[in-house]
N, C-alpha and C positions, 0 to 999 in steps of 0.2 A: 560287742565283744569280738575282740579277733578271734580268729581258728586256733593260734597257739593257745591264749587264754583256757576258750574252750574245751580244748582236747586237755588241757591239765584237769580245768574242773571236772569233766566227763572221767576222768583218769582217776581223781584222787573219791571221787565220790561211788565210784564203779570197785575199788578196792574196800573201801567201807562197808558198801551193799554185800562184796560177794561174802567177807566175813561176818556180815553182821546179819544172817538170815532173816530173820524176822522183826528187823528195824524196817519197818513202813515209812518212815520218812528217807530214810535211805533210798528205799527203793523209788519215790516220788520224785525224788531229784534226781537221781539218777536216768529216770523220764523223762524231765524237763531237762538235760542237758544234751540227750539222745536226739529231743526234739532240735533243740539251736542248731546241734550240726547236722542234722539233716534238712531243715528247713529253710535257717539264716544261712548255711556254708555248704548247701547242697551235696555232704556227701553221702555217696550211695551204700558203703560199707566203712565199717570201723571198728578195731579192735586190738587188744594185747597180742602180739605177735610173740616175745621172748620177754622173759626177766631176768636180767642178772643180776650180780653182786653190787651193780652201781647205778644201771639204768633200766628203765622199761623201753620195750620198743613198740610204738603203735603204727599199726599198720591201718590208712585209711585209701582212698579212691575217691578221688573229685576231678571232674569234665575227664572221666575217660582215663585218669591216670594215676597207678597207683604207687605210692607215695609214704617214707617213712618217717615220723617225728620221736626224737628221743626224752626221755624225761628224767631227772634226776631221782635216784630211787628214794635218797633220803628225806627230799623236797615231797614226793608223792605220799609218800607211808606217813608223814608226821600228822594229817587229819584223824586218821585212823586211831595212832597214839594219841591225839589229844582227849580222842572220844572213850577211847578203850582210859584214862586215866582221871575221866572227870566222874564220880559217883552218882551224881546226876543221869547222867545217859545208863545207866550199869544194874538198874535195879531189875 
């Protein structure tokens, strides 16, 4: 898996977790994508820097440099909305 990959899955699953408090699987993967990038894409820091009206901005640091990738807000938020709208996940 590339870094960009990555950093979306870590993004879109990191926005699930933080609204979904006590989704346990949320938080699992959420761990296993923390892991990729610090393990597979060695980086040493990573995180939501800003959110606006159209993008997220993550701010990470790899070999020493840090480093900004943008995400489209509506591509990132739409995991959330599928979860928050299936009855299934919601009980």
């Amino acid at each position: 898996m590339n870094l960009q990959d990555a950093l979306f899955n870590w993004l879109q699953i990191k926005v699930v977790s933080d609204a979904r408090k006590d989704d346990n699987a949320a938080k699992e993967t959420l761990d296993f994508f923390e892991t990729i990038l610090r393990e597979d894409h060695h980086l040493s820091e990573f995180g939501v820097e800003r959110v606006d009206e159209t993008m997220y901005h993550v701010r990470y640091e790899a070999d020493g440099k840090r480093k900004t990738q943008f995400f489209d807000r509506e591509l990132v938020d739409q995991l959330l909305a599928d979860i928050n709208s299936n009855p299934k996940y919601n009980d």
